[in-house]
C-alpha positions, 0 to 999 in steps of 0.5 A: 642442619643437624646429622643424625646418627641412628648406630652410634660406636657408643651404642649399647650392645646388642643381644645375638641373633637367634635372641633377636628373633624370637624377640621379633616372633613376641614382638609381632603379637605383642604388637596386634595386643598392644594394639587392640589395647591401645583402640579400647583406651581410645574409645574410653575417656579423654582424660585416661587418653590424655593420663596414659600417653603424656599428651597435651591434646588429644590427637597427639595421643591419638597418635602416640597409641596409633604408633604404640605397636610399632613402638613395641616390636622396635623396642623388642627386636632392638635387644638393649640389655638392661641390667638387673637389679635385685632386692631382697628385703626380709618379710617383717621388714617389707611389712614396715614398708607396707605399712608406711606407704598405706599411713601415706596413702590414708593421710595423702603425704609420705613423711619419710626419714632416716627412722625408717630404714630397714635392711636389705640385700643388693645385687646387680650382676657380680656387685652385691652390697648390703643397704639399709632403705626406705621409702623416698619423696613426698607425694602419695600418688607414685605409691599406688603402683608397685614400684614404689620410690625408694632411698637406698643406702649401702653399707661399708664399701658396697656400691652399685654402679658406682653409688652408694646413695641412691634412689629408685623410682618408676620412670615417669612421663618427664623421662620421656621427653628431654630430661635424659637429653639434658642430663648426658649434655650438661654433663658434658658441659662440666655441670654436676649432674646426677648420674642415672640409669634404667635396670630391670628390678626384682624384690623378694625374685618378683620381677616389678620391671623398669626403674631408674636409678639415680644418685643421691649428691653425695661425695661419690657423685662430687668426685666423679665430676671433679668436685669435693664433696659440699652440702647440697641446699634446695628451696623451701619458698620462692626467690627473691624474698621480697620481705622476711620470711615469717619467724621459723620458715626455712630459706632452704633445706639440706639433702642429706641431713644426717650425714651433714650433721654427723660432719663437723665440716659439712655442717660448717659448710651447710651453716656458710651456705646458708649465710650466703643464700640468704645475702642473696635473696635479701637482696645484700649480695648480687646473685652473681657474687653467691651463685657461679654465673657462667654454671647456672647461665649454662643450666638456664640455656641448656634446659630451654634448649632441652624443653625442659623448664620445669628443671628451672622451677624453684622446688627443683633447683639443686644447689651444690655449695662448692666449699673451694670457690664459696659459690652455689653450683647447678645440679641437674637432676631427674625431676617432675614438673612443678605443680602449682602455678610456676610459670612456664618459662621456668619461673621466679627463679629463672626471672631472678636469676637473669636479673643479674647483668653478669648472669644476663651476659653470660646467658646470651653468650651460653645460648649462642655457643650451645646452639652453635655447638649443637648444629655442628652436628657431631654432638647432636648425632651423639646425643640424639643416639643416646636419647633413642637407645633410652626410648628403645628401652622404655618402649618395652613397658611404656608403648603408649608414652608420647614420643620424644624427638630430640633430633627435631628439637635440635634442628630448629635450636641453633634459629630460636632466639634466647628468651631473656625476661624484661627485668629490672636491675637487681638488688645489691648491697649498698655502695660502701658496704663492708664486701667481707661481712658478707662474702668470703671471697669477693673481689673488691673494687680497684680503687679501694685495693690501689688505696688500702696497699700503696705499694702497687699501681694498675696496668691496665693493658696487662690488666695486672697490679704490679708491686715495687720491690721492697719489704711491705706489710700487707695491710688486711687481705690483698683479694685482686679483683675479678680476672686482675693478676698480681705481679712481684719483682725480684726483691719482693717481701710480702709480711702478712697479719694473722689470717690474712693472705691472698685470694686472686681469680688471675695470674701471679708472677712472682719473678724472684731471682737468685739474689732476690728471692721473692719472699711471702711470709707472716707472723713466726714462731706462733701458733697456728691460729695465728699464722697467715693464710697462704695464697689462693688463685681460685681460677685463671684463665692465664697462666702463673709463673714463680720463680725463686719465691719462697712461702712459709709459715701458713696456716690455711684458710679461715673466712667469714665461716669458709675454710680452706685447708692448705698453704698455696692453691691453684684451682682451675689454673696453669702454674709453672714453679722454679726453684723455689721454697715451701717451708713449715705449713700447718694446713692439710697441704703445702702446696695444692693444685685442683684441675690445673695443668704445672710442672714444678722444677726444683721446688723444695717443700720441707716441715709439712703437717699433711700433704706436701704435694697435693694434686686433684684431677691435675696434669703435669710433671714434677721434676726435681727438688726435695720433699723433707719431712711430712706429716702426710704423704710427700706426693698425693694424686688423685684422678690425675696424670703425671710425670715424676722425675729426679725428686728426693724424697725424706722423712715422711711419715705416711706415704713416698708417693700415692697415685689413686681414684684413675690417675695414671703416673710415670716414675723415674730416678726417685729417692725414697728414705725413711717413709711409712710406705714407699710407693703405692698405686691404688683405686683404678690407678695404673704407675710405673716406677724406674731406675729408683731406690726406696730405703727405711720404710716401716710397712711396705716398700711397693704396693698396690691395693683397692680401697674404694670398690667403685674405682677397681684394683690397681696396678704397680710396674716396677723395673731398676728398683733397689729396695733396702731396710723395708718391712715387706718389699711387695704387697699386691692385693687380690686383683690388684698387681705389682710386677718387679723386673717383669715378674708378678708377686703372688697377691694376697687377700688382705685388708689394707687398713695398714696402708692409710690413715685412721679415718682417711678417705683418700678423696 
């Protein structure tokens, strides 16, 4: 049985006690007129009953305007606040709008775009920003109130609730059921998920009343959840594709577009995802090899959970292509139902998707934890509060709307039995097909891998491929099947052709000795096209270990229109480094960890072009070794926690250590010479610096700034510290801190464009 909280910790705050009651007072007489209204729209005609509440028959609307009066003063005497976006937009430049949204509604289509922007000033609260925005979708009818949906775009470092694209649009009848719901739990199932939130809006200082506000996918909303920012494709006709589609009609269709064509690399991007939709629904590729099957089996079992399968429907699916696993990704966004004739249970796309055995498989196996999850009780006290706290809101201007009742849905969940169409086999490519003309990282079969590199043998019970030690060339990638790891004896040379390297979704044991290094290397002295890749554990489930390994002369990743910037990267795994050598990489990073849990001991990287070490939402601890000689920053972390210890650090060109975007770090005994920037906490970051020296740095030895408004100032505390031959010893600027033996330096209220990179974005 599912417990139901109704007061939350998490609840929103409540407005005081004398407010309370006046609200109660209104709320009384608000009440009888709502009431009397909503009698005059019962006796009126069924279709405006039916219209005005969101009810599928009508005595549910009947019911749903019998409760309207009780759904106001509840409403009211809760007191939620919301927050209050204002717009001010000049009076020719509103003109343009008006005159747009009435081309609309004479045409019955709204052909918006970039052309269409006009500016305008943005505040909520103490956040103000100056935006361009115009008017947002395709369909004519939301244009006929006075909220009209709008795009905005913000200039500089302006954001608002930490957006900077963002679209407003009048809560329509879907809100009210499960959207809200689905949204708060796939994120916390670590699906994208469009944030969202409801605000008060004032244009010109009229008061229009409740909107919702949501992201548009951009890199802000990628980074909040972990991601790197990648192009985002919807559909622009029904999978599968049964034949080709007439000459000129898209498959699909980039958000963004402008911004996507003013990146080189998204625009890479963009042209890779598309290559690989289409595999897909060609039938060349299995829907398991291009979309993530865990991500999107969750997606499809969370919104039947929900009773939202018109999340399912083709012309709402988001896909995200996630540039570091070349896969497509769900985002769960806001969206109405699919008008035409999808088919309730969510569609083509559902059916297609589950035709897949690996989709199919792990559909089943997400619809029975999620409903396990969910009867617990905790998760579901947490999510039905949520969803109440959201009606208490819109109850305020929507009394009439059907109820939803997330805490009965819930109940019957963990009984109702997954709902898996009768589908045949999918379409795959043909047995023999050359895999790498059509995916960049795709697992091979065992057999072709044991016959293409005669140097490793197949163990079956530790599912993992071990090499005799010796000098090999490698002949062409080595790619190790799905879940399979690699393991390298002591005495192991690995010699790589250009290009080439190793891609696994397992664990690497490279169990190098003293004596017998284990040595991963390609063509040297060459340019940097012709170097070999590097080494790429996408994820693994078990963890790696390198001991005595050393790596050099990568160039990063280039596949079949994929590419990866660094020499060595774990994503989504747990590695443990030991003595071991990263030397001469010409891609973005050395050494790249993405969502990992390590600790490096005594790991020298040297002759860096970027970053030598690279962390992105890792944790963990680096504890000695050396950094010489990087064209980048020595230690770059973002949105991570890590312990950092006797490292010395030498001849870097930009910054000692960088802590930004939330991480937290604690530094001790550190050696810092010849450094652009010695150490920096930046972005919502908070470091501590021990017992360390930092000598010969050109701009500033300690320093603490903000330079991405949507993460807050940061902070530096710093004790033992010798600092000698530093342009400036201290800089914190304005609501940033830097404190030095307990003491705060004066802030200063400064640009920090000194402190990176042209262009950098630190993300």
């Amino acid at each position: 049985m599912v417990k139901v909280s109704r007061r939350p910790e998490s609840a929103p705050p409540r407005e005081p006690g004398r407010r309370r009651a006046r609200r109660a007072a209104w709320a009384l007489l608000l009440a009888g007129v709502a009431g009397l209204a909503a009698l005059a729209l019962a006796s009126g005609p069924r279709s405006a009953l039916l219209r005005e509440t969101g009810a599928s028959s009508l005595s549910e609307a009947a019911r749903a305007a019998a409760m309207a009066p009780v759904r106001i003063a509840r409403a009211w005497v809760a007191g939620i606040r919301v927050p209050a976006l204002t717009l001010d937009v000049k009076f020719e430049d509103l003109h343009r709008l008006h005159e747009k949204r009435d081309e609309a509604l004479r045409t019955g289509v709204l052909e918006a775009s970039d052309a269409d922007l006009v500016r305008a000033d943005v505040g909520l609260g103490d956040q103000k920003a100056e935006a361009q925005l115009r008017l947002d979708g395709a369909a004519v009818e939301p244009l006929r109130g006075e909220r009209w949906p709008l795009m905005l775009q913000l200039h500089g470092d302006g954001q608002i609730l930490g957006m900077r694209s963002f679209t407003l649009r009048e809560p329509e009848a879907p809100a009210f059921r499960g959207e809200a719901s689905l949204l708060a739990h796939a994120r916390l199932e670590g699906i994208v998920t469009v944030r969202t939130a409801l605000v008060e809006l004032t244009l010109n200082g009229r008061r229009l009343g409740l909107v919702e506000i949501a992201d548009v996918p951009a890199a802000e909303l990628f980074e909040s959840q972990q991601r790197r920012e990648g192009p985002v494709l919807r559909f622009e006709r029904p999978p599968p594709l049964d034949a080709a589609p007439p000459v000129g009609a898209p498959l699909a269709s980039a958000l963004r577009p402008g911004a996507i064509e003013r990146s080189k690399k998204l625009s890479r991007q963009r042209d890779t995802a598309l290559r690989l939709l289409r595999a897909a629904l060609s039938g060349a590729a299995a829907p398991s090899d291009v979309f993530d099957p865990v991500l999107f089996a969750r997606f499809v079992a969370l919104a039947e959970l929900w009773d939202a399968p018109h999340a399912l429907a083709w012309r709402n699916v988001l896909l995200y292509a996630n540039p570091l696993t070349a896969r497509f990704e769900p985002v769960v966004h806001p969206c109405a139902p699919a008008a035409g004739s999808e088919a309730p249970d969510g569609g083509s796309f559902r059916r297609w998707l589950l035709s897949d055995p690996t989709v199919r498989t792990a559909y089943e196996a997400e619809r029975s934890r999620l409903a396990g999850d969910l009867s617990t009780g905790t998760l579901a006290s947490e999510l039905v509060a949520q969803a109440e706290a959201r009606a208490r809101v819109l109850d305020r201007e929507h009394p009439l709307r059907t109820a939803f009742d997330p805490a009965s849905l819930l109940a019957d969940a963990p009984r109702s039995e997954p709902r898996v169409p009768e589908v045949g086999a999918p379409r795959v490519r043909p047995a023999g097909a050359d895999d790498e003309a059509e995916l960049p990282l795709a697992s091979p079969g065992l057999d072709a891998l044991l016959a293409r590199h005669g140097f490793l043998r197949w163990d079956a019970e530790e599912r993992m491929l071990i090499a005799r030690p010796g000098r090999w060339d490698v002949d062409g990638w080595l790619i190790l099947p799905e879940g399979a790891g690699l393991r390298l004896p002591a005495g192991t040379t690995l010699h790589f052709e250009r290009r080439r390297g190793i891609i696994a979704r397992g664990p690497l044991d490279f169990l190098g000795a003293p004596d017998a290094p284990i040595v991963l290397e390609g063509p040297s002295d060459v340019r940097e096209s012709e170097m070999w890749a590097g080494v790429y554990v996408v994820e693994s489930e078990r963890p790696s270990r390198w001991t005595h390994v050393t790596v050099r002369d990568t160039g990063g990743f280039r596949r079949h229109g994929w590419r990866l910037e660094g020499g060595v990267v774990f994503r989504k795994a747990r590695v443990e480094i030991e003595d071991s050598t990263f030397r001469r990489n010409r891609s973005d990073d050395s050494l790249n960890l993405v969502r990992a849990s390590f600790r490096l001991q005594n790991v020298t990287i040297v002759d860096s072009q970027g970053d030598a070490f690279d962390g992105d939402y890792v944790e963990g601890e680096i504890a000695g070794g050396l950094i010489e000689g990087a064209g980048g920053d020595a230690i770059d972390v973002g949105g991570s926690k890590i312990v950092v210890h006797g490292v010395r650090i030498e001849n870097v060109r930009d910054k000692g250590i960088v802590v930004g975007e939330h991480s937290r770090a604690a530094i001790e005994d550190v050696t810092i010479e010849h450094a652009g920037t010695g150490v920096a906490s930046k972005n919502g970051s908070e470091t501590t610096l021990r017992r360390s020296s930092i000598d010969d740095v050109g701009d500033v030895a300690l320093t603490a700034y903000m330079n991405h408004a949507e993460y807050g100032p940061g902070g530096l505390v710093a004790d033992g510290i010798r600092i000698t031959r530093a342009a400036l010893p201290a800089l914190a600027q304005d609501g940033s801190h830097v404190t030095i033996d307990g003491e705060a330096i004066p802030t200063v209220d400064a640009a920090v464009d000194r402190l990176y990179k042209d262009g950098e974005t630190d993300r």
